[in-house]
PDB file of N, CA, C and O in Angstrom:
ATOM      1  N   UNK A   1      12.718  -8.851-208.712  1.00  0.00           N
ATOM      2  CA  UNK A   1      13.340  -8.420-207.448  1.00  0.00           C
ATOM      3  C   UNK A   1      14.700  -9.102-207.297  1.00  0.00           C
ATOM      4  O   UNK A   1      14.922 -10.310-207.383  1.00  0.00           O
ATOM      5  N   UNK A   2      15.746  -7.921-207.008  1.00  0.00           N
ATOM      6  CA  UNK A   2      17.064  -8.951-207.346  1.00  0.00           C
ATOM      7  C   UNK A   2      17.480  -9.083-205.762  1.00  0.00           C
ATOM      8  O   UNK A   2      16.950  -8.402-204.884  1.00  0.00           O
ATOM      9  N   UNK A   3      18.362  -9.921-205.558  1.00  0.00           N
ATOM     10  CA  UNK A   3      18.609 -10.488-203.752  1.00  0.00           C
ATOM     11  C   UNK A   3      19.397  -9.121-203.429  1.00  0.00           C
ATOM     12  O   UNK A   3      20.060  -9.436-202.441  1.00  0.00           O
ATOM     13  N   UNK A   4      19.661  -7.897-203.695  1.00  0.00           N
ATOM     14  CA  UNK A   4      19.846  -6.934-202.915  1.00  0.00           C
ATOM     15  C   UNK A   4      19.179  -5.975-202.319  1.00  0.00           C
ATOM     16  O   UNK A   4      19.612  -5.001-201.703  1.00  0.00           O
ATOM     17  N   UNK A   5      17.768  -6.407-202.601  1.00  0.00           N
ATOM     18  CA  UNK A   5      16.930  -5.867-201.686  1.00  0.00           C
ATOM     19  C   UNK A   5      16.550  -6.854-200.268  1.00  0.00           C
ATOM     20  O   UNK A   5      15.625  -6.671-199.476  1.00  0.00           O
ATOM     21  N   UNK A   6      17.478  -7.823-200.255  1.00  0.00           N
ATOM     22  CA  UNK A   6      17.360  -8.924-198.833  1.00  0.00           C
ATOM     23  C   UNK A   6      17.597  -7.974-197.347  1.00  0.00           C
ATOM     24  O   UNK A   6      17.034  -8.213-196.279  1.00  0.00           O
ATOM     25  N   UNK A   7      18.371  -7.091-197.551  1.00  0.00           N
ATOM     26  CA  UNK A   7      18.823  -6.813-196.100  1.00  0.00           C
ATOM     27  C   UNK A   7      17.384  -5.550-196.142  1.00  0.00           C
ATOM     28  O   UNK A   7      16.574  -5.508-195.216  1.00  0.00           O
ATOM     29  N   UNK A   8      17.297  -4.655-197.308  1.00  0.00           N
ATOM     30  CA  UNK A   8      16.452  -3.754-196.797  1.00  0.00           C
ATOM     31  C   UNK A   8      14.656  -4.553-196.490  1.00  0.00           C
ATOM     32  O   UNK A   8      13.820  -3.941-195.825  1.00  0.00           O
ATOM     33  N   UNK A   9      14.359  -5.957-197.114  1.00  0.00           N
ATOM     34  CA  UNK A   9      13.600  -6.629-196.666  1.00  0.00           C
ATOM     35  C   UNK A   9      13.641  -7.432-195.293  1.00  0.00           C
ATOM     36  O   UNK A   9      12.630  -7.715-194.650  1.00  0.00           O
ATOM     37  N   UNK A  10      15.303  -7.852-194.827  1.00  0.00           N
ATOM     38  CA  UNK A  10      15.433  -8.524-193.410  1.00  0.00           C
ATOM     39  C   UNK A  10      14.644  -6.657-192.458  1.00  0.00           C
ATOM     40  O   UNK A  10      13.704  -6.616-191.663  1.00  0.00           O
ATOM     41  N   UNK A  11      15.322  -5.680-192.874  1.00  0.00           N
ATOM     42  CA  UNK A  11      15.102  -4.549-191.947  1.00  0.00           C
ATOM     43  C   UNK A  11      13.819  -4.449-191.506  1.00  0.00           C
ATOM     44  O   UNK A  11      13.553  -4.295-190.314  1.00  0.00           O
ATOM     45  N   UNK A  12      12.569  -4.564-192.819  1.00  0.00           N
ATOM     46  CA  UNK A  12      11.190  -4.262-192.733  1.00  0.00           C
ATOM     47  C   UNK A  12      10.808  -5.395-192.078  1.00  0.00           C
ATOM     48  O   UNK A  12      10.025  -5.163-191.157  1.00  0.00           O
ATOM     49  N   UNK A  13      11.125  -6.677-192.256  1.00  0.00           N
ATOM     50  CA  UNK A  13      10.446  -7.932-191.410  1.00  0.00           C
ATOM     51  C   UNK A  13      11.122  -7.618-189.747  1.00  0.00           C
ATOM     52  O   UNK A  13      10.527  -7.993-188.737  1.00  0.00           O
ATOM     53  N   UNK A  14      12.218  -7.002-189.718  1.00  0.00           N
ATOM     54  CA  UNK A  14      12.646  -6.709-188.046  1.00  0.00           C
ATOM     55  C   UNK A  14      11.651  -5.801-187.235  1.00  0.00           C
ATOM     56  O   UNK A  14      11.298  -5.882-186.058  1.00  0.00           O
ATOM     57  N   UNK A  15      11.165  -4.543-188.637  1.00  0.00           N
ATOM     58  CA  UNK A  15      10.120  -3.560-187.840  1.00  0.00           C
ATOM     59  C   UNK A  15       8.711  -4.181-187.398  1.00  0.00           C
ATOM     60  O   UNK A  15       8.011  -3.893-186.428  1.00  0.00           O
ATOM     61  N   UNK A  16       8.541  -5.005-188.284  1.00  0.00           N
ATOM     62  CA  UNK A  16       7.118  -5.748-188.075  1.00  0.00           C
ATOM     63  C   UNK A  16       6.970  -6.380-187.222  1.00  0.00           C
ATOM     64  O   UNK A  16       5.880  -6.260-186.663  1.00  0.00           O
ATOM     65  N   UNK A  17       8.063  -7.491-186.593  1.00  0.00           N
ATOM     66  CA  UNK A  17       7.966  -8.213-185.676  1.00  0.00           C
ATOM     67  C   UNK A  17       8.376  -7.683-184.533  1.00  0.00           C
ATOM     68  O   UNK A  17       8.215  -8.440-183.575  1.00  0.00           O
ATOM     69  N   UNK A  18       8.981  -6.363-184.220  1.00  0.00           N
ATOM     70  CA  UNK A  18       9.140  -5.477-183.034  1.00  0.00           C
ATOM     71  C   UNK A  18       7.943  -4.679-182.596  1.00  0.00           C
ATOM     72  O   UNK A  18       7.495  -4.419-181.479  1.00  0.00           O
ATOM     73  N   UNK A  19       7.606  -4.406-183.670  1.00  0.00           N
ATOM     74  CA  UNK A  19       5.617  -3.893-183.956  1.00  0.00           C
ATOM     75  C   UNK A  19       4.876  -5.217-183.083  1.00  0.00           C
ATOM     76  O   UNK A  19       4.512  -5.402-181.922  1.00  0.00           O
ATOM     77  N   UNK A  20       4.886  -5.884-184.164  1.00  0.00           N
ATOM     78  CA  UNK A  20       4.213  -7.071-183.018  1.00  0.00           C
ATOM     79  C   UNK A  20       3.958  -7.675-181.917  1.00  0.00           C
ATOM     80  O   UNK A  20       2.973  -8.254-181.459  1.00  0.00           O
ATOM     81  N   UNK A  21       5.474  -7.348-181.401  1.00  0.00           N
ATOM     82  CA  UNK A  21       5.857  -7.430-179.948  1.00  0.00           C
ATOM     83  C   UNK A  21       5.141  -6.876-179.136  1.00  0.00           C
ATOM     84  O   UNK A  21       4.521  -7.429-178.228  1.00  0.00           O
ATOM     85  N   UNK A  22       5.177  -5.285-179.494  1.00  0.00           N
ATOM     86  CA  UNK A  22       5.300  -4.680-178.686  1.00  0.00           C
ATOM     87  C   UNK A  22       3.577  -4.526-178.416  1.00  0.00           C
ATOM     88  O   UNK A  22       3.124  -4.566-177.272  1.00  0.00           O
ATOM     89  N   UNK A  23       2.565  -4.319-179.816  1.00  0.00           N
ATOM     90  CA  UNK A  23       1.604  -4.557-179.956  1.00  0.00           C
ATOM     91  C   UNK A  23       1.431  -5.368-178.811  1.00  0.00           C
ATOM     92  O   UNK A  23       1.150  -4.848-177.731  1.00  0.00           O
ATOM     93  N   UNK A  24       1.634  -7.138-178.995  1.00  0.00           N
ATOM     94  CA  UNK A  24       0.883  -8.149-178.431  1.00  0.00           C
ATOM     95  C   UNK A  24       1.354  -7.868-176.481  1.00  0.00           C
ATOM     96  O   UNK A  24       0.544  -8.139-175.595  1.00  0.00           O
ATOM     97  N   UNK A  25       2.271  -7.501-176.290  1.00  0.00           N
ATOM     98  CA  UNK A  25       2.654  -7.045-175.219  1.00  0.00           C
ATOM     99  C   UNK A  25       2.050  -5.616-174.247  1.00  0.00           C
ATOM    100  O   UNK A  25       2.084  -5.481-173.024  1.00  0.00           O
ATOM    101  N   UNK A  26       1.540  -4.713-175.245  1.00  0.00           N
ATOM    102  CA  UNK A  26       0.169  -3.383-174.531  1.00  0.00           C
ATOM    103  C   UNK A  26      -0.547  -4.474-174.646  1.00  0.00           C
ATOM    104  O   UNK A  26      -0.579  -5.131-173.606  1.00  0.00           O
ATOM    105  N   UNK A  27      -1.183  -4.946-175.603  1.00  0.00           N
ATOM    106  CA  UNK A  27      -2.583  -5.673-175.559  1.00  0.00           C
ATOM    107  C   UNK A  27      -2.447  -6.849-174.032  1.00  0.00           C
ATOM    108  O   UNK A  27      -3.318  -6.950-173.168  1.00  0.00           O
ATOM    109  N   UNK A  28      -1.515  -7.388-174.053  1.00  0.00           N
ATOM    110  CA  UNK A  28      -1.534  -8.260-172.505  1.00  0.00           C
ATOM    111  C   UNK A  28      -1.691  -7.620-171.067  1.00  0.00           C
ATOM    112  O   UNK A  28      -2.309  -8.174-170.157  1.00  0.00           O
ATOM    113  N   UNK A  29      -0.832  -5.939-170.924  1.00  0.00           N
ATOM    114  CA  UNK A  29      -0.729  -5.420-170.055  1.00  0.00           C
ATOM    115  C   UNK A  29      -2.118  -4.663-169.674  1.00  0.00           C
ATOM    116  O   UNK A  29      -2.463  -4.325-168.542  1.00  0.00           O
ATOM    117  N   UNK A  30      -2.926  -4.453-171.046  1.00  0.00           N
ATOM    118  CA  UNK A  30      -4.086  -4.160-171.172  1.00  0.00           C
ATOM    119  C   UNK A  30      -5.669  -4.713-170.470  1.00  0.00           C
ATOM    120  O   UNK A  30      -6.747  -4.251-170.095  1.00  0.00           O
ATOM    121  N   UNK A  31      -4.772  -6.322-170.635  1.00  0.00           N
ATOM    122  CA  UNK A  31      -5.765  -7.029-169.840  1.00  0.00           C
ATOM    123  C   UNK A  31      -5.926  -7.195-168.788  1.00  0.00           C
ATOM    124  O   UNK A  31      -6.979  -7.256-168.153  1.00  0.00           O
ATOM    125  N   UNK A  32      -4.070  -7.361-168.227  1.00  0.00           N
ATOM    126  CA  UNK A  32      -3.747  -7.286-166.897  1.00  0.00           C
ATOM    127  C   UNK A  32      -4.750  -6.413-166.331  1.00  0.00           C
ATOM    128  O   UNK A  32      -5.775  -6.925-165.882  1.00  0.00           O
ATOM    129  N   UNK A  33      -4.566  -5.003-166.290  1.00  0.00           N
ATOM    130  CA  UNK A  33      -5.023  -4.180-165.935  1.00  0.00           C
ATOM    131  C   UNK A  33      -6.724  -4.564-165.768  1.00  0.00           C
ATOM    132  O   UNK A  33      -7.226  -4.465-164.648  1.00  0.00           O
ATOM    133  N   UNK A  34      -7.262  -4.844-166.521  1.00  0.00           N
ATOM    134  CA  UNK A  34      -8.952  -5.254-166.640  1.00  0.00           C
ATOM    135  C   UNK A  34      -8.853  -5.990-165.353  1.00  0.00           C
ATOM    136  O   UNK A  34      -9.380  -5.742-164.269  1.00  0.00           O
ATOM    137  N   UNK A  35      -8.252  -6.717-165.628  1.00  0.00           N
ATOM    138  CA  UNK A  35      -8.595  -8.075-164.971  1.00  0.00           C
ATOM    139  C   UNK A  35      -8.208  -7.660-163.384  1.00  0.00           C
ATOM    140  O   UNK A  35      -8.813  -8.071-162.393  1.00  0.00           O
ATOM    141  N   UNK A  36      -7.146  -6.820-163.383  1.00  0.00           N
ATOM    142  CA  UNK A  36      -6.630  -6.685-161.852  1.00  0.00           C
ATOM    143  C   UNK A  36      -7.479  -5.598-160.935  1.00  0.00           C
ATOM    144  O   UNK A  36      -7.174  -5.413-159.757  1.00  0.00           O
TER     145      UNK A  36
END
């Protein structure tokens, strides 16, 4: 793997952790909701 696949790898680690976000963020509002 040569270092010019860095930016199209920074791109995929940006989708994942916006995924994540957004994931862990329904899952909180999710509870809210239970709980309220």
């Amino acid at each position: 793997m040569h270092w010019q696949n860095s930016h199209l790898f920074r791109q995929c680690a940006a989708i994942l952790v916006i995924g994540y976000g957004l994931f862990t963020a329904y899952d909180a509002v999710k509870l809210m909701i239970n709980l309220g």
